[in-house]
C-alpha positions in Angstrom: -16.0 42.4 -35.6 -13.5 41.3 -32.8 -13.3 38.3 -32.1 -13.2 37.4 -28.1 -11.5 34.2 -27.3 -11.4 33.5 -23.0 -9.0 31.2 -21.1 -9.7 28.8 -18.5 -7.8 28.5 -15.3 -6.7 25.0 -16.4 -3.2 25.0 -17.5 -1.0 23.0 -19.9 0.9 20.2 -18.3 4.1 18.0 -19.4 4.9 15.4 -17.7 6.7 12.0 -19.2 6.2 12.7 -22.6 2.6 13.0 -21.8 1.4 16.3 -23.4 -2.0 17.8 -23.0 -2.8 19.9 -25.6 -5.1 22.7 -25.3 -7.9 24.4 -28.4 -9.4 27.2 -28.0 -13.3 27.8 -29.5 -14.3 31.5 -30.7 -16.9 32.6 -28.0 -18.6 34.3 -30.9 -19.2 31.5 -33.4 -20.2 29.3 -30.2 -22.5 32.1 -29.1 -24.6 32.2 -32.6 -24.1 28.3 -32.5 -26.1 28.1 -29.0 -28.6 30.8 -29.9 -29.9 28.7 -33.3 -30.0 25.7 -31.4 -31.5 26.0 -27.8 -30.6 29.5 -27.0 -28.3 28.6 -23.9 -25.7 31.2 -23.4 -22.4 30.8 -24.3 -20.2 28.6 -22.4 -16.9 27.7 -21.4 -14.3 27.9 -24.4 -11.6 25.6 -23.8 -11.3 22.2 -24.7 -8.8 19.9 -23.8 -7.2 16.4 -24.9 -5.0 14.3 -23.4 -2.2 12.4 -25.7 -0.7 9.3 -24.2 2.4 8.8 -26.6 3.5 5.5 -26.4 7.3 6.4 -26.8 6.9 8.2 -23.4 5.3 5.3 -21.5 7.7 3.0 -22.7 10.4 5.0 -21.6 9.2 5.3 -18.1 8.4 1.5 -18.4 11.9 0.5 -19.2 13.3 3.5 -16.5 11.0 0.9 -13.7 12.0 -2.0 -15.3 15.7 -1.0 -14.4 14.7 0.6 -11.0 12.9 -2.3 -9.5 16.5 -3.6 -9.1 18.8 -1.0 -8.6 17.2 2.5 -6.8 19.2 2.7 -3.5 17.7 4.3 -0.9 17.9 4.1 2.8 15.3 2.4 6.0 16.0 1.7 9.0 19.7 3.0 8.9 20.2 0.4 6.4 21.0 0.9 2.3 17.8 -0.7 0.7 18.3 -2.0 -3.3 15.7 -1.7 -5.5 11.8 -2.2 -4.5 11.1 -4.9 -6.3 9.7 -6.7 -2.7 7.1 -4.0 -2.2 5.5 -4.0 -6.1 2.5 -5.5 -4.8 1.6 -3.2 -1.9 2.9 -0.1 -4.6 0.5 -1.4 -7.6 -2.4 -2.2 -5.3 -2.2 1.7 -4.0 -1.4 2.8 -7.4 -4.4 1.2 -8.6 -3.2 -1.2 -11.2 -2.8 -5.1 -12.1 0.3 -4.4 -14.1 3.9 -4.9 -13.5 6.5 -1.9 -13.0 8.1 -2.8 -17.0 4.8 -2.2 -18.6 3.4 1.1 -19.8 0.2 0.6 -17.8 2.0 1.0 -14.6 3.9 4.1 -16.0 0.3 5.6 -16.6 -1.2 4.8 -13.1 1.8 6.1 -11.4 1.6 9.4 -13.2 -2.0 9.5 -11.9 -0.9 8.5 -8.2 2.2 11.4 -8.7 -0.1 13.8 -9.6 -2.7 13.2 -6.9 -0.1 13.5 -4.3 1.8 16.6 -6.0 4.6 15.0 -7.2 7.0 15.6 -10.3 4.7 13.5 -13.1 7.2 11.4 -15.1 5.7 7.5 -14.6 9.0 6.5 -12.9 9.1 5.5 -9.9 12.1 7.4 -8.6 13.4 8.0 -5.0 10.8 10.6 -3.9 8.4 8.8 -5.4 9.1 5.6 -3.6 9.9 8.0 -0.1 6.2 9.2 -0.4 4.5 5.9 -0.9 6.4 5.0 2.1 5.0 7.5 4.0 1.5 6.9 2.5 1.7 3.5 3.9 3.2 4.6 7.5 0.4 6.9 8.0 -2.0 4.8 7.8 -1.2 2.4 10.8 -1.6 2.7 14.6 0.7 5.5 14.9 0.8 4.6 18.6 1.6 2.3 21.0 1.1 1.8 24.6 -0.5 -1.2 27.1 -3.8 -2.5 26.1 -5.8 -2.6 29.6 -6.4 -6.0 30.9 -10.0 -6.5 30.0 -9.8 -5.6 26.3 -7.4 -8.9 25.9 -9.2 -12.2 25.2 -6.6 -15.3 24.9 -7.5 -16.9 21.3 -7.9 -20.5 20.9 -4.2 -22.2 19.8 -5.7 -23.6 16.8 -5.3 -19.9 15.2 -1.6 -19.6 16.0 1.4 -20.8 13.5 3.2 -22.6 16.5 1.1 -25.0 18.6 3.2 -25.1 21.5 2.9 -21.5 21.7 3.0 -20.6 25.5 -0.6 -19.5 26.7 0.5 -16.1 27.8 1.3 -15.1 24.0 -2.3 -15.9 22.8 -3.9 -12.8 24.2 -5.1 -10.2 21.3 -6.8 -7.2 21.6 -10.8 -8.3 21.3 -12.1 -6.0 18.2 -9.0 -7.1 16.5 -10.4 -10.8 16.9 -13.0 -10.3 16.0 -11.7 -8.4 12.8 -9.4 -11.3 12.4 -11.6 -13.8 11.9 -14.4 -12.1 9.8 -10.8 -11.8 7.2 -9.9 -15.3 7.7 -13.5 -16.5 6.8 -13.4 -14.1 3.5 -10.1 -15.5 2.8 -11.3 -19.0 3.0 -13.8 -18.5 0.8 -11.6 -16.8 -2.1 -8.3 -18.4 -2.2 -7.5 -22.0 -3.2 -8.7 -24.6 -0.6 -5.0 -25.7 -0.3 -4.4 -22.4 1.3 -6.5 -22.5 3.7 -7.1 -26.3 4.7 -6.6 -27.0 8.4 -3.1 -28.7 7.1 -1.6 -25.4 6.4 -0.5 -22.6 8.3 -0.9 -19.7 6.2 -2.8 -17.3 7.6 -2.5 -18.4 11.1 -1.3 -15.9 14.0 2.8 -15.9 14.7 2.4 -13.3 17.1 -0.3 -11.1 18.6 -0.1 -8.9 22.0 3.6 -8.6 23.6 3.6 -6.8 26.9 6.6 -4.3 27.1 8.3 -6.1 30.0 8.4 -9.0 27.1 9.5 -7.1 24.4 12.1 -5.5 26.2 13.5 -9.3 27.3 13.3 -9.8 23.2 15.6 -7.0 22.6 18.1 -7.9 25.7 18.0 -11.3 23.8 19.0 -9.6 20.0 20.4 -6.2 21.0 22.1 -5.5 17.7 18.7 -6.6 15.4 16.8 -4.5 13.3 13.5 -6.0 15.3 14.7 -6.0 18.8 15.7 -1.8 18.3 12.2 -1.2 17.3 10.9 -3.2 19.4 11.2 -0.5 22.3 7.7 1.3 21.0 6.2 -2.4 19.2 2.7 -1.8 18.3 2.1 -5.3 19.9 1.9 -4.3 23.2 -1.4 -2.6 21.9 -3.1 -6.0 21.3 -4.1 -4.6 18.0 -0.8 -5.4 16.1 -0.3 -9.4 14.5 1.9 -11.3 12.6 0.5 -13.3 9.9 2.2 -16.3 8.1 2.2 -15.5 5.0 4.9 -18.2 3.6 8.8 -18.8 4.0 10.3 -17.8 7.8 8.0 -16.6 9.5 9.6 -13.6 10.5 12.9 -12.8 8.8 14.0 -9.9 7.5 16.3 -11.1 5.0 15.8 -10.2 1.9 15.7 -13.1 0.0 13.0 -14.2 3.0 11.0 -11.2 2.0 11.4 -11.7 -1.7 9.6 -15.7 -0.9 6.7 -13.8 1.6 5.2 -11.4 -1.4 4.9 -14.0 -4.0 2.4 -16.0 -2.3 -1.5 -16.5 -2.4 -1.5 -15.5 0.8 0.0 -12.4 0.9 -1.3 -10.6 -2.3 -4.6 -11.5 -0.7 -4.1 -9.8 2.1 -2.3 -6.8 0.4 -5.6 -6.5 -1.7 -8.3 -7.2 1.1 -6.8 -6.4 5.0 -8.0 -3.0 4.9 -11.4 -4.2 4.1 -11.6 -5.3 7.7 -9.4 -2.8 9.3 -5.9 -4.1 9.1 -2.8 -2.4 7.6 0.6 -3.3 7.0 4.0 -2.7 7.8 5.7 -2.3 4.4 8.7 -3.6 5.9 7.4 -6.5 7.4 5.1 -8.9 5.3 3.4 -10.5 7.9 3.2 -7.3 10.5 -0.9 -6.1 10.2 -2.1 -3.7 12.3 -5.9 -3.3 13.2 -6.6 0.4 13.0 -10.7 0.7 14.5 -11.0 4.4 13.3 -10.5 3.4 9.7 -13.1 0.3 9.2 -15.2 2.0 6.3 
């Protein structure tokens, strides 16, 4: 008798080193097998099994390991080195714990590459980087404009970094408030009590709504900064946009400021819990959140 073998539409894929390997069952034998036992039809007749070599993930591994250091690429009109300052936001989207020189990062960023139709190899490459870039863009405010006067409150100093802040720069959007200090209370709860004591500023608001007349004087002020050029279209003067202290200068964009801002308590909290309450980040920026309403789950 001829024996009928069928095909699913699933296909073989390499990517990495990381082989799936496809069997195939004869429909016949699986047929007879299903009619002695509890007479259900015959059913699909591909198996499949997915090999992990290690060889493969450490290769990626030790292809990140260099990369974290040394990819150039370019933002803001400026040659960026390495992305070694963004590994927590990347293995928090990523979905892993581990660091970009182990195997188990290799393995979660084939998954994440896959998902978002990317070439599969575990390394995180240019376009992979470029896409996770734009994974995090998308998800802020994507706007900005004037917040109407009676969505403003003017929060009490005691929440701001500088406490000679002029009262005029304490005004915030109210949901975003509101949002703010449901994450502070979370966050006093699960990070050390040194972090949070009322003798540290972590945490505390640097900047919250700008109007556009004062944004503009900030640019007049630095016309040849990174910050004042965007700060023609600043999502602060939506009420909805704060800086966070999060550790080292509070808002410099020097690397080696950067570098001190992502190592702290404070900041891999909010990296892992912010969007729990609505906020987002700027990649760029450490401290820059942005309260986006529409995506509170």
């Amino acid at each position: 008798m001829k024996k009928r073998f069928f095909l699913s539409s699933a296909a073989v894929s390499v990517f990495g080193g990381l082989v799936i390997h496809f069997g195939f069952i004869d429909s016949d034998a699986q047929a007879q097998k299903n009619q002695a036992t509890s007479a259900k039809p015959a059913s699909t007749t591909l198996t499949a099994k997915v090999e992990t070599p290690a060889s493969a993930l450490a290769g990626a591994a030790l292809a990140n390991a260099k990369l974290r250091n040394s990819l150039e690429w370019t933002f803001g009109g400026k040659t960026q080195t390495g992305f070694n300052i963004y590994v927590p936001l990347i293995t928090h989207t990523i979905g892993t714990e581990s660091g970009p020189d182990t195997a188990d990062f290799a393995l979660a960023l084939s998954k994440w590459q896959e998902k978002s139709g990317l070439p599969v190899s575990g390394v995180l490459d240019f376009d992979t980087l470029d896409n996770l870039i734009k994974y995090w863009q998308s998800r802020r405010l994507g706007r900005a404009g004037l917040s109407a006067s009676d969505l403003l409150l003017t929060a009490p100093i005691v929440e701001f970094y500088d406490p000679s802040r002029s009262p005029e720069l304490l005004q915030m959007e109210r949901e975003t408030y509101a949002a703010y200090k449901r994450m502070i209370a979370a966050a006093t709860k699960e990070l050390d009590a040194k972090i949070t004591s009322p003798g540290e500023k972590f945490l505390r608001i640097v900047s919250a709504y700008r109007s556009p007349e004062y944004q503009e004087a900030l640019r007049k002020k630095e016309p040849n900064a990174g910050r004042g050029a965007l700060a023609k279209n600043s999502p602060h003067s939506t009420g909805h946009a704060l800086d966070i202290y999060v550790g080292g200068e509070p808002v410099k964009t020097e690397d080696s400021n950067r570098w001190i801002q992502v190592q702290t308590a404070a900041y891999k909290w909010l990296v892992k819990n912010a969007e729990k309450f609505g906020f987002y980040p700027y990649f760029y920026e450490p401290w820059h959140w942005e309260y986006v309403p529409k995506q509170v789950k």
